[in-house]
BATORMAR-582183 format. One record per residue (C-alpha): residue in one letter; x, y, z. Coordinates in steps of 0.25 Angstrom, whole numbers, always signed. Each point is the difference from the previous one (the first is absolute). Example, Ala and Ser with C-alpha at 12.3 -4.5 7.8 and 13.67 -1.06 7.14 Angstrom:
<recs>
<rec r="A" xx="+49" yy="-18" zz="+31"/>
<rec r="S" xx="+6" yy="+14" zz="-2"/>
</recs>
This chain:
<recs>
<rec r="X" xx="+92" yy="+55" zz="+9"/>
<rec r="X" xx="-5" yy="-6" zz="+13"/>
<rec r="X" xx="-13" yy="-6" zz="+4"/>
<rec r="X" xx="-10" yy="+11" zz="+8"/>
<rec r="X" xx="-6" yy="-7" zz="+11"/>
<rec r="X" xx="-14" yy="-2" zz="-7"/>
<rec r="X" xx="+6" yy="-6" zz="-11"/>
<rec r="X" xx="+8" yy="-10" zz="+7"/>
<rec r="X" xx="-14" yy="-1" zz="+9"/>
<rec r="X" xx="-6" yy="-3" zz="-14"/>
<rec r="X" xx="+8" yy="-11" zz="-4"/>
<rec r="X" xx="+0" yy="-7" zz="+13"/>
<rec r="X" xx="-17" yy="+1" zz="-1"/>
<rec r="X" xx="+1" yy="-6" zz="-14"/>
<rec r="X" xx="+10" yy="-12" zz="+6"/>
<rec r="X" xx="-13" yy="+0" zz="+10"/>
<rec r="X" xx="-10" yy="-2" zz="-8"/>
<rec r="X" xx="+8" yy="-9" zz="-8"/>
<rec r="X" xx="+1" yy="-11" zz="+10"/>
<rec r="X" xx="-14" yy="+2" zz="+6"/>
<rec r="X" xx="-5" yy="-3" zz="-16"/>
<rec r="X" xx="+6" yy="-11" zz="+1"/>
<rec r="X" xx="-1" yy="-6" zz="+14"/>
<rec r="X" xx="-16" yy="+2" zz="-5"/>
<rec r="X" xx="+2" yy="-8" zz="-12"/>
<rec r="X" xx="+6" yy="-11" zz="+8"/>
<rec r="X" xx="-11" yy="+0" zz="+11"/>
<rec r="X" xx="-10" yy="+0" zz="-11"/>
<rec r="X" xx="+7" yy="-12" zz="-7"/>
<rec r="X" xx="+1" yy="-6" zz="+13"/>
<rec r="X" xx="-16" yy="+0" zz="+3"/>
<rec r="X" xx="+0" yy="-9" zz="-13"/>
<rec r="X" xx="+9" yy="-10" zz="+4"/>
<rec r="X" xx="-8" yy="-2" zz="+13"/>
<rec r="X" xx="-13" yy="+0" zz="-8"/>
<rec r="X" xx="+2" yy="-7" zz="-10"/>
<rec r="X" xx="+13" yy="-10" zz="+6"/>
<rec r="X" xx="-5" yy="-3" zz="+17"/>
<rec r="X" xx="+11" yy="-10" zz="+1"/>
<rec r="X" xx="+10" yy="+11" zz="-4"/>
<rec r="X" xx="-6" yy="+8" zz="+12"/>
<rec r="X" xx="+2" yy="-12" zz="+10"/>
<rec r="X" xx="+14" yy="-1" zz="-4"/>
<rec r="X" xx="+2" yy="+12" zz="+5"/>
<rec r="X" xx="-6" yy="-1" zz="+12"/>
<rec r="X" xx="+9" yy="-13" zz="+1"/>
<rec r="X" xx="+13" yy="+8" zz="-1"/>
<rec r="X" xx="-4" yy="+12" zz="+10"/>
<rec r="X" xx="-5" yy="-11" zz="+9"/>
<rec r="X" xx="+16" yy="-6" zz="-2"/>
<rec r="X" xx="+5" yy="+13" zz="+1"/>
<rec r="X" xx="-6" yy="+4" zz="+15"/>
<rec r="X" xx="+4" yy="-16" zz="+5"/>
<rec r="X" xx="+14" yy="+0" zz="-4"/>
<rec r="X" xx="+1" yy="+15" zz="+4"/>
<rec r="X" xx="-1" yy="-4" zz="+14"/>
<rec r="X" xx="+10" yy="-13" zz="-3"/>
<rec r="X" xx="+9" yy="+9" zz="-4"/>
<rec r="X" xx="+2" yy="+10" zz="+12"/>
<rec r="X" xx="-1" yy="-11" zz="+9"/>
<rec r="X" xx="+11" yy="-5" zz="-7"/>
<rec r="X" xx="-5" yy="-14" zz="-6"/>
<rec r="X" xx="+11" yy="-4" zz="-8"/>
<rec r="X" xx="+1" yy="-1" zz="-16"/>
<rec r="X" xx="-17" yy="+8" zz="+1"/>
<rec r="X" xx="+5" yy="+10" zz="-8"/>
<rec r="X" xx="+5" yy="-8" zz="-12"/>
<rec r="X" xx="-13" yy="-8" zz="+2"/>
<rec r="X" xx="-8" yy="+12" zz="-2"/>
<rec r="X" xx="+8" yy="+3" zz="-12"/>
<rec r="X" xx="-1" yy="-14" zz="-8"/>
<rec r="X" xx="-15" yy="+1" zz="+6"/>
<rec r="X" xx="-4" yy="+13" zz="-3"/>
<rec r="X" xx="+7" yy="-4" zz="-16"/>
<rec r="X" xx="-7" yy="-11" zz="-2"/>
<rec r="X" xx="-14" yy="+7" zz="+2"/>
<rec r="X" xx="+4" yy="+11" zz="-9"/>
<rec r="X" xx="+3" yy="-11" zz="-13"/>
<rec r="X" xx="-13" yy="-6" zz="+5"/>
<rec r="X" xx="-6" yy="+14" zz="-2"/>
<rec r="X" xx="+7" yy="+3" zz="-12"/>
<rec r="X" xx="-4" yy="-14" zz="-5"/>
<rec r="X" xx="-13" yy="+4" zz="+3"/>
<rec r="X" xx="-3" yy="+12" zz="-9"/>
<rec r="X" xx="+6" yy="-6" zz="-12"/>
<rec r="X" xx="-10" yy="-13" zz="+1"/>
<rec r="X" xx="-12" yy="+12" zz="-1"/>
<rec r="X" xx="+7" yy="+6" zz="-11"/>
<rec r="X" xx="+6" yy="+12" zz="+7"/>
<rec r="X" xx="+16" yy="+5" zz="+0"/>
<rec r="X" xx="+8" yy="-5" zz="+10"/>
<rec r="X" xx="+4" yy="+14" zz="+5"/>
<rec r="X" xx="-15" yy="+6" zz="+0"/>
<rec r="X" xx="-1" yy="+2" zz="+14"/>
<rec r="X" xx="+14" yy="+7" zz="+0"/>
<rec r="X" xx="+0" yy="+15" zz="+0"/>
<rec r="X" xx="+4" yy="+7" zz="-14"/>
<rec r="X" xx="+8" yy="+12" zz="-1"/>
<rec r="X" xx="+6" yy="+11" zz="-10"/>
<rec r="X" xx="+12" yy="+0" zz="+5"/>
<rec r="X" xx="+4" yy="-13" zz="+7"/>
<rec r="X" xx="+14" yy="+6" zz="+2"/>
<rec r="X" xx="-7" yy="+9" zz="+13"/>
<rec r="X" xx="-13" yy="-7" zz="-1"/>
<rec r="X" xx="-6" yy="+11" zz="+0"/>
<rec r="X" xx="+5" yy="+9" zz="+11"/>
<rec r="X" xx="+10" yy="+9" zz="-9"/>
<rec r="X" xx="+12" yy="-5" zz="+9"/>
<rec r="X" xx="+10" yy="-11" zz="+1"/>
<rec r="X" xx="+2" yy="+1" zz="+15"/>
<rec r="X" xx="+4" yy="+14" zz="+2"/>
<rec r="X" xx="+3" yy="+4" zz="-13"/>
<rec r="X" xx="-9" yy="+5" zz="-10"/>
<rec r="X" xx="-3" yy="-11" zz="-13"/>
<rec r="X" xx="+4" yy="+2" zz="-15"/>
<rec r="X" xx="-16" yy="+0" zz="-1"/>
<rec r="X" xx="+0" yy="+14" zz="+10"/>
<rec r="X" xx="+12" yy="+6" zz="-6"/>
<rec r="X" xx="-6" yy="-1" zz="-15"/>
<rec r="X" xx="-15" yy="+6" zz="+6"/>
<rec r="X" xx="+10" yy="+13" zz="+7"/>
<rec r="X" xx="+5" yy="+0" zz="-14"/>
<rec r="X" xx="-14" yy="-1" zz="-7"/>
<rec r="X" xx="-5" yy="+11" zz="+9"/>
<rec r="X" xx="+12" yy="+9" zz="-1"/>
<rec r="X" xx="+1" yy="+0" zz="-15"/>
<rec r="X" xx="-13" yy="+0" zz="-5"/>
<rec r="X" xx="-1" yy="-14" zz="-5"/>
<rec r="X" xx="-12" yy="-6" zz="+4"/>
<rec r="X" xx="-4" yy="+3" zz="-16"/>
<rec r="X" xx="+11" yy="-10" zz="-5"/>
<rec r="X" xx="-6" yy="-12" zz="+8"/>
<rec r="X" xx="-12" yy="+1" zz="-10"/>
<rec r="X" xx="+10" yy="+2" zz="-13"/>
<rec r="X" xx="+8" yy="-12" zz="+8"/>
<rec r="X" xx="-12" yy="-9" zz="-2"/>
<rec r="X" xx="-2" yy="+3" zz="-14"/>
<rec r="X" xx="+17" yy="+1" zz="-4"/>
<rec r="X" xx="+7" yy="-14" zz="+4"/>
<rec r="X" xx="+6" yy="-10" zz="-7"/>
<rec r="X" xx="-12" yy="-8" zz="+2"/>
<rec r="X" xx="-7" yy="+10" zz="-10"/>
<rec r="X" xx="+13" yy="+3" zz="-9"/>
<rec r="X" xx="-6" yy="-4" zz="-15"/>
<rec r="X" xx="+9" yy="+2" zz="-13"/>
<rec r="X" xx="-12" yy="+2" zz="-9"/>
<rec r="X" xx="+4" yy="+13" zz="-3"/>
<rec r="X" xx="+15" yy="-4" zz="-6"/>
<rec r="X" xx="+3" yy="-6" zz="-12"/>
<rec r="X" xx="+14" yy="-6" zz="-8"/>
<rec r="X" xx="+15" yy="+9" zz="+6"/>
<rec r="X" xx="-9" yy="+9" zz="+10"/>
<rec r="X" xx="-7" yy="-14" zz="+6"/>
<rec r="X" xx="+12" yy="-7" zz="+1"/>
<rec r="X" xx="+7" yy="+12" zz="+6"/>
<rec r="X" xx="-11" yy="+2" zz="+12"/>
<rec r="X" xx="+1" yy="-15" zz="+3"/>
<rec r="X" xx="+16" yy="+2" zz="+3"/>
<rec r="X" xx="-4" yy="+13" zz="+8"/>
<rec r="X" xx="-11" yy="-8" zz="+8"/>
<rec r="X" xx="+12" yy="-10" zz="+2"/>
<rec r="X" xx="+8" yy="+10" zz="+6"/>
<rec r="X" xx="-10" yy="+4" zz="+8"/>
<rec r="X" xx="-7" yy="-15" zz="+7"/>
<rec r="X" xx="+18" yy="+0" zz="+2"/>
<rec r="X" xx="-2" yy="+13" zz="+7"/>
<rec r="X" xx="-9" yy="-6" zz="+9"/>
<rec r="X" xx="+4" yy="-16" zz="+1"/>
<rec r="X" xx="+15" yy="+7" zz="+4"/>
<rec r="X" xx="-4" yy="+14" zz="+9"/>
<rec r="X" xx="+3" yy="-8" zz="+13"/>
<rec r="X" xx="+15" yy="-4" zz="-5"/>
<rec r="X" xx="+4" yy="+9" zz="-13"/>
<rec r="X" xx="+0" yy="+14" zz="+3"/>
<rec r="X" xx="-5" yy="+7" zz="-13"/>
<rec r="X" xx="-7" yy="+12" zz="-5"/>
<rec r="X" xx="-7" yy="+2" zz="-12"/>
<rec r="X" xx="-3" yy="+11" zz="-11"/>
<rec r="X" xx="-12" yy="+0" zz="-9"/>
<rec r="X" xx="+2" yy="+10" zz="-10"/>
<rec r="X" xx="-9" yy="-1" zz="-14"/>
<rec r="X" xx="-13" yy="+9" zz="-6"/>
<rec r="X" xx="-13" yy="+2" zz="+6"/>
<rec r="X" xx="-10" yy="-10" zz="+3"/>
<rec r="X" xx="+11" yy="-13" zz="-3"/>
<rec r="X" xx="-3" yy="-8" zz="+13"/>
<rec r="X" xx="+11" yy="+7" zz="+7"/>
<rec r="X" xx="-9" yy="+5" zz="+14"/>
<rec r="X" xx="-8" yy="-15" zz="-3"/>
<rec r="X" xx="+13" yy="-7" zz="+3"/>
<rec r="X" xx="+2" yy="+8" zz="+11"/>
<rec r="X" xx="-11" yy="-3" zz="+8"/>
<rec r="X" xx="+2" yy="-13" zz="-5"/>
<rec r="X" xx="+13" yy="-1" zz="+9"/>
<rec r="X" xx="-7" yy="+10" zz="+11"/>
<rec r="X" xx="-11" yy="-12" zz="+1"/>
<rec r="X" xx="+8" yy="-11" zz="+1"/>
<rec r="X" xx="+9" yy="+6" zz="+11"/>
<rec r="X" xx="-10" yy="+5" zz="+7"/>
<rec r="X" xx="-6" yy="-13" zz="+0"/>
<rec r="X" xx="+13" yy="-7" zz="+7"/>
<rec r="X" xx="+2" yy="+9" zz="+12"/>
<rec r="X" xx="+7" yy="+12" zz="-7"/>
<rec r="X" xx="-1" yy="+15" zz="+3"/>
<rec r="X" xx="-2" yy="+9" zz="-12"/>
<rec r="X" xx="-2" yy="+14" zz="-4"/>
<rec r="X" xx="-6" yy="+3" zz="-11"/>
<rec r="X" xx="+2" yy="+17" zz="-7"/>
<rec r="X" xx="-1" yy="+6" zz="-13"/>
<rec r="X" xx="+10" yy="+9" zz="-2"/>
<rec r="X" xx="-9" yy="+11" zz="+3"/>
<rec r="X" xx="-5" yy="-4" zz="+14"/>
<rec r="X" xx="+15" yy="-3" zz="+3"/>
<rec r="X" xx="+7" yy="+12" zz="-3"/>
<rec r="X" xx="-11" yy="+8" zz="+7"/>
<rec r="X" xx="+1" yy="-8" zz="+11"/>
<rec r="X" xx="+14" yy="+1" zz="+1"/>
<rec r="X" xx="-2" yy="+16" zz="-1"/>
<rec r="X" xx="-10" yy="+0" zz="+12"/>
<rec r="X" xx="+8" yy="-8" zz="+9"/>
<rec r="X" xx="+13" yy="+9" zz="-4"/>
<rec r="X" xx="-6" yy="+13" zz="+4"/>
<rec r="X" xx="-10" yy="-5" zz="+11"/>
<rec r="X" xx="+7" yy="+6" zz="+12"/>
<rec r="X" xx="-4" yy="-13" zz="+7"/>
<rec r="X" xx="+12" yy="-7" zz="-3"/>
<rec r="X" xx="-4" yy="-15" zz="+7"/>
<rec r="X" xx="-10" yy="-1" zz="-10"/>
<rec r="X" xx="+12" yy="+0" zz="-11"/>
<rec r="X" xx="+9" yy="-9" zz="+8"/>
<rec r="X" xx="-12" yy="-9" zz="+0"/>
<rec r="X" xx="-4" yy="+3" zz="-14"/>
<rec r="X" xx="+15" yy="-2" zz="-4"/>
<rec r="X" xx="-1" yy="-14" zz="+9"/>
<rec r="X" xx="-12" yy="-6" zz="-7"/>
<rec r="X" xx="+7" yy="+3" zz="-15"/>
<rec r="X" xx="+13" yy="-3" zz="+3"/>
<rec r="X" xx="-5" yy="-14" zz="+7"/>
<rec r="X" xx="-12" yy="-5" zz="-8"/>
<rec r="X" xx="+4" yy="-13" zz="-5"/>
<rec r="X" xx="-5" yy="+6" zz="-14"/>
<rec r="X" xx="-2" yy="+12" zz="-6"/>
<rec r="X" xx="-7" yy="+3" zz="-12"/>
<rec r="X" xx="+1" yy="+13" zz="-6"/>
<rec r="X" xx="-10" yy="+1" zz="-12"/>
<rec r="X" xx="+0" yy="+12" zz="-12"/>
<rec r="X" xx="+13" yy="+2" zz="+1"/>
<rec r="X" xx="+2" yy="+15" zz="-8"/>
<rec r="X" xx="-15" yy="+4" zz="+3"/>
<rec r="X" xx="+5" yy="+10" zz="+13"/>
<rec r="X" xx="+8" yy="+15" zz="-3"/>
<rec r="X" xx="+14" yy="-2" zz="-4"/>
<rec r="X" xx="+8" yy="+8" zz="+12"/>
<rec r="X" xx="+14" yy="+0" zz="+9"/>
<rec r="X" xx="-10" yy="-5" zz="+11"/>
<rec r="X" xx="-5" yy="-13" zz="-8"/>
<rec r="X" xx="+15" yy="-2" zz="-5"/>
<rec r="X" xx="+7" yy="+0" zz="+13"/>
<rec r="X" xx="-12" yy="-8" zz="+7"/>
<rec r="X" xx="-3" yy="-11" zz="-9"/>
<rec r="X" xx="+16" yy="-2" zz="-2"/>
<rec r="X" xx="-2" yy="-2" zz="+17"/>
<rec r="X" xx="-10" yy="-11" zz="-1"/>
<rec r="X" xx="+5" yy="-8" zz="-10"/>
<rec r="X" xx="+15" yy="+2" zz="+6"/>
<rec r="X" xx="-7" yy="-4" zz="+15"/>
<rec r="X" xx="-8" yy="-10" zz="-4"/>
<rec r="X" xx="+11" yy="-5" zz="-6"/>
<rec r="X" xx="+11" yy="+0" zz="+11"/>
<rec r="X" xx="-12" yy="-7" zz="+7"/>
<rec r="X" xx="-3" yy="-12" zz="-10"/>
<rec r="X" xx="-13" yy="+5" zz="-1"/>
<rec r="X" xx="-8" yy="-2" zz="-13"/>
<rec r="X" xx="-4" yy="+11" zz="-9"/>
<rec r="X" xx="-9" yy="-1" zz="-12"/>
<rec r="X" xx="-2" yy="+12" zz="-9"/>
<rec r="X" xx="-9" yy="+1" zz="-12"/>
<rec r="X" xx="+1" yy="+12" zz="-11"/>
<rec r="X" xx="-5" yy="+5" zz="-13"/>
<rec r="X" xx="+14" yy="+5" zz="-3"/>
<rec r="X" xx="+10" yy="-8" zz="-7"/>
<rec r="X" xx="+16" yy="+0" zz="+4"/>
<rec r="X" xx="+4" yy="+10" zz="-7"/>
<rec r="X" xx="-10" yy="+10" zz="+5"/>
<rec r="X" xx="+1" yy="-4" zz="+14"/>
<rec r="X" xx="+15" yy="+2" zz="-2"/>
<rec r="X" xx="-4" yy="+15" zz="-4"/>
<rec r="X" xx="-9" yy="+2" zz="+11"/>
<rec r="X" xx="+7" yy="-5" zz="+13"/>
<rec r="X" xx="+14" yy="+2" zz="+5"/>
<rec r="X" xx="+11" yy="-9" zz="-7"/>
<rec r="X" xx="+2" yy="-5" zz="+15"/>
<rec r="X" xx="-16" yy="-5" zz="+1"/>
<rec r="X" xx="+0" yy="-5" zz="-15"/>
<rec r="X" xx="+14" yy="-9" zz="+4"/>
<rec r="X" xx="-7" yy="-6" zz="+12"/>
<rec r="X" xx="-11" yy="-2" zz="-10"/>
<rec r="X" xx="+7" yy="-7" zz="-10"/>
<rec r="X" xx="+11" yy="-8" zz="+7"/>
<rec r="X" xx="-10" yy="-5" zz="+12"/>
<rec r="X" xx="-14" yy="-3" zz="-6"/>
<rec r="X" xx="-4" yy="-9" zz="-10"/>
<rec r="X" xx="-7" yy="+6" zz="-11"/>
<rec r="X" xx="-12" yy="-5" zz="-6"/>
<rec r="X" xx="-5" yy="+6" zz="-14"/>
<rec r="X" xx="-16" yy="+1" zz="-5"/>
<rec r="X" xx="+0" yy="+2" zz="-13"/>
<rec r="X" xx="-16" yy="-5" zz="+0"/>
<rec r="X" xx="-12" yy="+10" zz="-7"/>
<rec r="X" xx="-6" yy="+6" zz="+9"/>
<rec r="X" xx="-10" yy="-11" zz="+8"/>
<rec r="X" xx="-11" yy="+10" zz="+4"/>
<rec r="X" xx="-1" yy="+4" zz="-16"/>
<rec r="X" xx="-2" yy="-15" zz="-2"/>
<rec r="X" xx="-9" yy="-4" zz="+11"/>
<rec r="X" xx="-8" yy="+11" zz="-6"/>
<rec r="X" xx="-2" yy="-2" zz="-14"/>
</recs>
């Protein structure tokens, strides 16, 4: 699905008021250095002073007045720098911050649009603006094991293994995984889990439940608009990782068969990483799906087993 032109207009706005936010911050943090600092503002003035002298050295050709402004101009920045620290103050607190460093802000890396772009296309596409906030809540910062206890606490630590691996390796090891185990055993936790910490280094991911997917998939099918299912196709097919969640949840049909086999087999002859969590265990998903889909399955994800109460129950009582 292809961005609308107010939608693409909408992003560019937000990278807008992104850098004007921050170019506020550092004007406002620069206003207190020169309050509170006046030697810091002198220096300054110091190096602009340089900066117009050797200007006119250097298109009248002086020799060697352009690596004197350079060594000049360095050692007023270590003055300033020296400065700050000796008032208590970070020596980058007069550099401007930004979300994305990658793009600083602007949503391109020269002409080509930044991982940070692409992932809000994705966000706005898909819907996924909600799973930020789960995102902030579900990481491996927030993972605990106080609801696991003797061969089931042992087991989720191996399966968190597998999973800080899955993430550690996803830039050299291609790998898919499979979560399959009852409800409410951490499977969708670990999931975001994963989804945050790629998110967080610069990878794109799309997040469905098997639902949204398949329905999805239906709408871009039968749309007569077929660029919107090349470019639906496109983002699925090309995602660094996708993350189908509830697995089993959608209506059993020849359409969900041949189209699920499609995406894994593609994102497979692509490399791409797939992570799929269920309720169903192996032999129902055998039952449910075609032999070729449950083969792909079997033979090219690692699977991971919950066997945990359900968490929800406990976290209740």
């Amino acid at each position: 699905m292809a961005l609308t032109n107010a939608q693409y207009e909408s992003i560019i706005r937000e990278y807008e008021e992104k850098l004007n936010t921050s170019r506020h911050a550092l004007e406002k943090r620069k206003q207190e250095i020169y309050d509170s600092i006046p030697e810091y503002a002198a220096l300054e003035n110091s190096a602009a002073e340089l900066s117009v002298e050797y200007t006119r050295k250097i298109i009248d050709g002086v020799p060697g007045a352009r690596q004197q402004l350079s060594v000049a101009i360095s050692e007023i920045s270590q003055k300033k720098k020296a400065l700050l620290q000796a008032h208590r103050y970070p020596s980058d607190y007069l550099e401007q911050t930004y979300e994305c460093p990658d793009c600083k802000d602007t949503g391109y890396i020269g002409s080509v649009k930044c991982h940070c772009f692409e992932q809000r296309i994705i966000d706005l596409l898909y819907s996924q603006s909600n799973i930020r906030d789960v995102l902030q809540k579900e990481n491996f910062q927030t993972l605990s094991y106080r609801y696991f206890a003797g061969d089931t606490l042992a087991a989720y630590k191996k399966t968190v293994d597998v999973c800080l691996a899955f993430v550690d390796r996803f830039d050299t090891e291609y790998k898919n995984l499979l979560f399959t185990g009852t409800v409410g055993s951490g499977k969708s936790f670990l999931s975001n889990c994963i989804a945050k910490a790629l998110l967080d280094t610069a990878h794109s991911v799309i997040y469905f439940s098997a639902i949204d997917l398949f329905d999805t998939l239906s709408k871009n099918v039968f749309d007569k608009n077929k660029e919107n299912l090349y470019s639906f196709y496109d983002d699925l097919y090309n995602c660094d990782l996708v993350i189908v969640d509830d697995l089993g949840t959608e209506l059993p049909n020849a359409f969900v068969n041949s189209y699920f086999f499609a995406l894994l087999n593609e994102r497979n002859a692509r490399s791409k990483s797939t992570l799929i969590s269920t309720n169903l265990n192996l032999q129902e998903i055998e039952m449910r799906y075609s032999d070729r889909t449950f083969s792909r399955l079997i033979s090219g994800y690692d699977i991971c087993q919950f066997t945990c109460p359900d968490i929800r129950i406990q976290k209740k009582s």
